[in-house]
C-alpha positions as CSV (number, residue, x, y, z in Angstrom):
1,X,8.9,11.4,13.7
2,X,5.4,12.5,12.7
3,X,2.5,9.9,12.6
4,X,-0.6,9.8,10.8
5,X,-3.7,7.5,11.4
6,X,-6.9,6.8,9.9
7,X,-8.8,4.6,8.0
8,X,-9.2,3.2,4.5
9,X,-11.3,1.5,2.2
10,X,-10.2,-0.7,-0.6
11,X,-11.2,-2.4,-3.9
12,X,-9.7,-5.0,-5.6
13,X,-10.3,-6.2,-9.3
14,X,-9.2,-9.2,-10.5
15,X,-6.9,-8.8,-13.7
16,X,-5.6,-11.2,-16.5
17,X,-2.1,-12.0,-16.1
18,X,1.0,-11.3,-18.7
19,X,1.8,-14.7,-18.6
20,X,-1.5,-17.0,-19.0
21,X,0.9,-19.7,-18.4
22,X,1.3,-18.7,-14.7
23,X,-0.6,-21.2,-12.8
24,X,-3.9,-20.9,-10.7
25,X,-2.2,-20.1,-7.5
26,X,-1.0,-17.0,-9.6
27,X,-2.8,-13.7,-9.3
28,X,-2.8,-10.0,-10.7
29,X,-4.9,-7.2,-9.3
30,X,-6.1,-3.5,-9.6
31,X,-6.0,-1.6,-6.0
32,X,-8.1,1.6,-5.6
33,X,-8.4,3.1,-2.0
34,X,-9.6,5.9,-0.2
35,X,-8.0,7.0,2.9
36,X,-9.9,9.2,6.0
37,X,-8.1,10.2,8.4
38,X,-4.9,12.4,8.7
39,X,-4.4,10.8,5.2
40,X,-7.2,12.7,2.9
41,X,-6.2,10.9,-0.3
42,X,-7.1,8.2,-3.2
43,X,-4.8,5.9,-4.7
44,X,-4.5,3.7,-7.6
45,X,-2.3,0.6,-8.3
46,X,-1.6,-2.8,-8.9
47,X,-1.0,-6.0,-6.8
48,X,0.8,-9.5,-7.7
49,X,0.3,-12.1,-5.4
50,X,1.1,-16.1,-5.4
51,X,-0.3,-18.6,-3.2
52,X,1.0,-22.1,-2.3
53,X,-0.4,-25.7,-1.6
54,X,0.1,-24.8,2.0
55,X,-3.0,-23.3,3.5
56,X,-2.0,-20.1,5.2
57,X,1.0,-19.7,3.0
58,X,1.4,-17.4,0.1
59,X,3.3,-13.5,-1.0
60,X,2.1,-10.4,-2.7
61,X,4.1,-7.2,-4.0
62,X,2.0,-4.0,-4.9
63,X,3.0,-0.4,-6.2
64,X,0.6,2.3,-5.8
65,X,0.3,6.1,-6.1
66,X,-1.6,7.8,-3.6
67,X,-2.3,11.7,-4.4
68,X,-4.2,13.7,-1.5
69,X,-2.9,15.7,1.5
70,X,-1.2,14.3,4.7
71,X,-1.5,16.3,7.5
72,X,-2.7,19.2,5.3
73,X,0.1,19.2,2.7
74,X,-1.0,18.2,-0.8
75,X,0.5,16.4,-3.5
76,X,1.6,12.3,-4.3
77,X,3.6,10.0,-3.2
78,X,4.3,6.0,-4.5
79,X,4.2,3.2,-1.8
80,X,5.6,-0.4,-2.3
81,X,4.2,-3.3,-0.9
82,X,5.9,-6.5,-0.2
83,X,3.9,-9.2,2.0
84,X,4.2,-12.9,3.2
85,X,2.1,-15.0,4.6
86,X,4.1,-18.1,6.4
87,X,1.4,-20.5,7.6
88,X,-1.0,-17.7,8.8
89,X,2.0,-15.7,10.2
90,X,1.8,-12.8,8.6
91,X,4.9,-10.1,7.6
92,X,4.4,-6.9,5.3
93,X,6.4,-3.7,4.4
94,X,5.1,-1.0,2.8
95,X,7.4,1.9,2.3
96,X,7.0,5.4,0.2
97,X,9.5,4.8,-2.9
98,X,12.2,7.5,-2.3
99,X,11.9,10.7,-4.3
100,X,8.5,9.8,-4.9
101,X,6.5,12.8,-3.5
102,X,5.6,15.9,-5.1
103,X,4.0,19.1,-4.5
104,X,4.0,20.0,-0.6
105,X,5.1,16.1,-0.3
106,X,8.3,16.7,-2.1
107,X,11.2,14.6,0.3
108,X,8.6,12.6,1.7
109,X,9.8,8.9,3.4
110,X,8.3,6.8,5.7
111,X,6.4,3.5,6.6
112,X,3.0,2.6,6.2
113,X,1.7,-0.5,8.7
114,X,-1.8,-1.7,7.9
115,X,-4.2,-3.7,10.1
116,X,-7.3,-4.8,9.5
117,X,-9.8,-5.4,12.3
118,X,-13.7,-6.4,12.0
119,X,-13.6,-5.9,8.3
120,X,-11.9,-2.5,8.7
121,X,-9.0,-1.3,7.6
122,X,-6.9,0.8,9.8
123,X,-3.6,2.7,8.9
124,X,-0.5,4.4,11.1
125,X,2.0,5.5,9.2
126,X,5.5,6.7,10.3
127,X,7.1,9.6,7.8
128,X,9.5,12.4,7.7
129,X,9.0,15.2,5.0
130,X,12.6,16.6,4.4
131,X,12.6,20.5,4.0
132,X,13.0,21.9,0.8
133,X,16.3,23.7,-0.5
């Protein structure tokens, strides 16, 4: 299975949520990155995330669309986020949505795995681009 590897950078903007209602442990958030690497690409997106009373405890989902080249071959692809953080253990999944790609990235799937080291953020991501009929 192909790999690619690099590096990103990220901002994130605090948003007002649908539902004012939703408590202060409730959050909503823009994402806009920019990946180096085998990954030449922006994205754009947004993030929920919830916290607890519990220190070390709390869950985000995120969608984003990342449009660039991997490995050369241009086009976009969505990737889904879902995260938990159990008392400071942490455990995330972020998969391309299938059918997602386009362009040269048409049949794309795979895995994205994040770490984040020194205030850098560090990608690897595992994929398979299916060939095109």
């Amino acid at each position: 299975m192909p790999q690619a590897t690099g590096t990103f950078e990220v901002k994130l903007a605090p948003q007002a949520l649908a539902n004012a209602d939703a408590g202060p442990l409730m959050g909503r958030l823009t994402i806009n990155k920019t990946f180096s690497g085998d990954l030449q690409a922006t994205s754009q997106g947004e993030m929920l995330s919830a916290g607890t009373a519990v220190k070390g405890s709390a869950g985000y989902v995120a969608i984003e669309r990342v449009t660039g080249t991997l490995h050369g071959k241009s086009g976009s692809f969505v990737l889904q986020h879902s995260g938990t953080m159990n008392r400071g253990a942490p455990q995330l999944t972020v998969s391309v949505v299938p059918d997602s790609g386009t362009d040269e990235l048409t049949g794309l799937s795979g895995t994205l795995g994040i770490q984040i080291a020194d205030g850098r953020h560090s990608y690897v991501m595992d994929y398979e681009l299916a060939p095109q009929a």
